[in-house]
N, C-alpha and C positions, 0 to 999 in steps of 0.2 A: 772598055768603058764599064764602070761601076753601074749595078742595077738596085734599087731597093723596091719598096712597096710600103706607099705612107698612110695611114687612115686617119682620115677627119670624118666627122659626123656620120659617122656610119657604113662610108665607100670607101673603097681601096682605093689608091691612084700607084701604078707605076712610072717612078721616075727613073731617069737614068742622069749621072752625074759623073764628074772624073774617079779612074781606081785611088783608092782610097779615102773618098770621103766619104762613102758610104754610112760610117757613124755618125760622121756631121749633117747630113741631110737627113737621117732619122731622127735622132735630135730635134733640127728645126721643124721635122713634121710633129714631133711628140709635142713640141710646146704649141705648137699652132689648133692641133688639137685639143688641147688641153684647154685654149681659150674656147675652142666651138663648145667642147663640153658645159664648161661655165655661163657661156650662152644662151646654150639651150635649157640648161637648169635653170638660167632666171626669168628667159623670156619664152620659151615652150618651141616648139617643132616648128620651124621655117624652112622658106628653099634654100637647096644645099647652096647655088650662088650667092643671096642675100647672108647665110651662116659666112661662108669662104670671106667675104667683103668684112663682114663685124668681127670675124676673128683679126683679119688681117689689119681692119683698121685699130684694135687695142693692141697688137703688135708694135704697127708702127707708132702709138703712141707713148708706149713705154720708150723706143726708141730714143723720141721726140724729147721724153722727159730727162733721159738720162745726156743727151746732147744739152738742152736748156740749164739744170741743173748739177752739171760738171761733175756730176758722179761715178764718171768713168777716166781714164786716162787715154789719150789719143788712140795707142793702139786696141785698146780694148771697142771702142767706139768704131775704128775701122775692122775689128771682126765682127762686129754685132751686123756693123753696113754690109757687109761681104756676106754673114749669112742670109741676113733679109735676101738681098738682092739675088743670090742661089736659089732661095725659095722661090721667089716670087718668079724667076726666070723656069723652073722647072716645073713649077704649076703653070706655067703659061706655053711649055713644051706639050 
């Protein structure tokens, strides 16, 4: 079993995931990240739950928009689903 270590807002989280995804689970923590980042630059220092929740919900919104707006193609849309849903399952491991 695959190990990483993801950081969002400041805390490390270790996840574990299948051998070989290990780049794709860092990935989805880099960008998940990247929304707390953005976060916390507009709206200032909150708790790391309420951060994880507003990253997570402009995640699934982008998601949202590019299902709405058919800006992706079936499978592309079914890996973006597969990622979320890896996140969201190994944050909740």
């Amino acid at each position: 079993m695959g190990q990483v270590r993801v950081s969002v807002g400041g805390r490390t989280y270790p996840l574990s995931c299948a051998d070989g995804e290990e780049g794709h689970l860092t990935a989805l923590g880099e960008h998940l990240s990247a929304k707390a980042d953005e976060l916390t630059a507009a709206i200032g220092t909150m708790s790391e739950p309420r951060l994880l929740l507003m990253a997570g919900i402009q995640v699934a919104d982008e998601l949202f928009a590019l299902r709405a707006g058919g800006g992706a193609t079936d499978p592309q849309l079914e890996a973006l689903v597969a990622r979320v849903e890896a996140l969201a399952a190994s944050l909740a491991g």
